[in-house]
N, C-alpha and C positions, 0 to 999 in steps of 0.2 A: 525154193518152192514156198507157197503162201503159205500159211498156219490157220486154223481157227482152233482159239482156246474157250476153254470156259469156264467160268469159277463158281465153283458150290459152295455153297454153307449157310447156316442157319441164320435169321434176322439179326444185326449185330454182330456179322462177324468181322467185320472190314473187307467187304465183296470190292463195292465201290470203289474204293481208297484201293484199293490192291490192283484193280483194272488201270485206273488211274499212272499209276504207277510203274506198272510192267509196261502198259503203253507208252509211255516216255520211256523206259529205261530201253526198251528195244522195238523202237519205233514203230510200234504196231497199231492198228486204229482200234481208237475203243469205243463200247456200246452198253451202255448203262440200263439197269433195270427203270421202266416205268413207272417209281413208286408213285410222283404226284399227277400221271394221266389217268389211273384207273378211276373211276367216276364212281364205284361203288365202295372204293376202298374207307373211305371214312362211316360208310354206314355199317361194313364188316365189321367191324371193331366193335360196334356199338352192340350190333345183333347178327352173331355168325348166323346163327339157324337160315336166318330170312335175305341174309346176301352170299351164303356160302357159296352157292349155285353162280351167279349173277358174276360174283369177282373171280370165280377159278378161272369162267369160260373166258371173261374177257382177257387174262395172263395169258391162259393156253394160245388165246386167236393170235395175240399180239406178239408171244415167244414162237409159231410156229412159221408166220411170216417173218420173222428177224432170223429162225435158223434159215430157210431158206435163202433168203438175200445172204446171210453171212458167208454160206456156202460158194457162192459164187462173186464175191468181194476181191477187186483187183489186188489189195495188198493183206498180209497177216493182219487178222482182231482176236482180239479177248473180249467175250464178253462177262453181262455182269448175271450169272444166275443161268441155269441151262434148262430148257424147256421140259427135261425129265424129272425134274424138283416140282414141276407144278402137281404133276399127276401123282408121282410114287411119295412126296415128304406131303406136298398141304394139302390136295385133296386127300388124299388117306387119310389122316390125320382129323379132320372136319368129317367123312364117314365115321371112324373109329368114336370119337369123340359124341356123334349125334347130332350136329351142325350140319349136315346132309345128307336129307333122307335118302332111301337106298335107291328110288326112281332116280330121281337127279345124279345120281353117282354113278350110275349103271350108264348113264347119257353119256355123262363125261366121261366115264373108261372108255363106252364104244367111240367113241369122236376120236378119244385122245389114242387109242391102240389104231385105230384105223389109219391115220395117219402119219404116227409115231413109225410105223411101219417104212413108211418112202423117205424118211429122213435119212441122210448119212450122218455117219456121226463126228462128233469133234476128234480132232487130232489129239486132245488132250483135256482131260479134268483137271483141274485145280480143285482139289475139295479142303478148306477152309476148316478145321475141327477145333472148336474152344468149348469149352462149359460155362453153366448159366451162370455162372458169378460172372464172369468176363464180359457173355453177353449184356445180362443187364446192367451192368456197369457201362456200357458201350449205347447203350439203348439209350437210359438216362443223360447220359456225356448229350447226345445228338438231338434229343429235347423236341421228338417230335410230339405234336398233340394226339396224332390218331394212335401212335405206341403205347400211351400212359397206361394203356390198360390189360396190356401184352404182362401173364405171369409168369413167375421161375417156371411150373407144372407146365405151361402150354411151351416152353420154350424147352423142358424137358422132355418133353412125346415126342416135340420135334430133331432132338438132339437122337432117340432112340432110333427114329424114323431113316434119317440120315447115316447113323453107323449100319442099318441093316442093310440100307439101299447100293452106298458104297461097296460095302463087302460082296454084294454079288453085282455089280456094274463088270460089266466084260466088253460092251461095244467098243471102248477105246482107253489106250494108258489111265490112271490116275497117276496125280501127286497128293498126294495127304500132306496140308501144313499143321503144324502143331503150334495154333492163335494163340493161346493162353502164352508161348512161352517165345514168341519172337515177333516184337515191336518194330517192324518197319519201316513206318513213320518215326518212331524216337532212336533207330539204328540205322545210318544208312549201311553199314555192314550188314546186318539181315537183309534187308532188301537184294544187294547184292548177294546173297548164301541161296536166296529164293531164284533169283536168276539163273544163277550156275546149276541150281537141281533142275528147274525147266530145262533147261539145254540139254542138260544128261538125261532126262525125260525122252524128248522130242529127238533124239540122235539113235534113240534105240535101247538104251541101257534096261534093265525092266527092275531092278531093284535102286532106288533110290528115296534113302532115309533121311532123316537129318540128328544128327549126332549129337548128345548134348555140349561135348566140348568145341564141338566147330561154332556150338549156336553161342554159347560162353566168348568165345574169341570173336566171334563177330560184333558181339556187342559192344565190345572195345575198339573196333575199326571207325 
């Protein structure tokens, strides 16, 4: 039976690279976040206030057409980033924060609840969890120009944002990986430890952790 995955986690977590990856390791098709199609995304950056609005909707349009097709996708995919990140981590966050006034917010809840509703949902989360040292180490590594101006603070709201949303996430399984502390690009042991927890995931198991001594011995495979 086909799969659809999805991977969470905050800007710099290694979303990408992990989709990348899981889709070669179990031949699955993958579907990458649109970071250089969004057309207003290098103006957010510059001035949330005045593109908050303009860049969520176009994320939500484009992830709510992608869950749809994914849904009915002849083979298993992973993708990069789940369409429930847009609503519950960045637009809250850009509310919270004052980058969107409460008209515009109120838009995009009603849009985004309205049809969040007809969505089924993924077979599985992958949620990605590292702290901002890691992230912005990872941010900088990847040297994009519209990021330069991404702070530890805004990547911490978002980090707060993400542990609150997960903890009550019930639509379907999560995995929680622990980024900070398993390199699956510089392990291919990790990579493979990440695979085997998917599997015990997606088989049914409902507790699946990852050990510090299995992550220790993988590192050495």
């Amino acid at each position: 039976m086909n799969k659809f995955i999805a991977i969470a986690g905050n800007i710099g977590v290694g979303k990408s690279t992990l989709v990348k990856m899981l889709s070669t390791e179990m031949s699955w098709e993958p579907f990458y976040e649109p970071v250089t199609e969004n057309p207003y995304l290098a103006d957010f950056y510059q001035n949330m206030s005045a593109w908050a609005f303009h860049s969520q909707v176009f994320f939500l349009t484009h992830r709510l057409r992608a869950h749809f097709k994914l849904m009915q996708h002849a083979t298993s995919v992973v993708q990069d980033r789940s369409v429930y990140e847009d609503a519950e981590i960045f637009a809250e966050n850009l509310y919270r924060q004052g980058n969107m006034i409460e008209r515009d917010y109120k838009t995009y809840r009603e849009l985004y609840e309205t049809t969040a509703q007809f969505l089924p949902p993924p077979d599985l989360v992958i949620y990605l969890r590292a702290s901002v040292p890691t992230l912005m180490n990872r941010i900088t590594s990847r040297g994009r120009d519209y990021e330069r101006t991404i702070t530890p603070e805004y990547l911490q709201n978002l980090n707060d944002l993400y542990e609150s949303w997960i903890e009550n996430f019930t639509l379907c399984p999560v995995l929680a990986i622990p980024a900070d502390d398993l390199d699956y690009v510089a392990h291919p042991g990790h990579l493979r430890l990440i695979v085997s927890k998917v599997e015990n995931k997606l088989s049914g198991k409902e507790e699946v952790l990852f050990d510090a001594d299995e992550m220790a011995r993988a590192a050495e495979d």
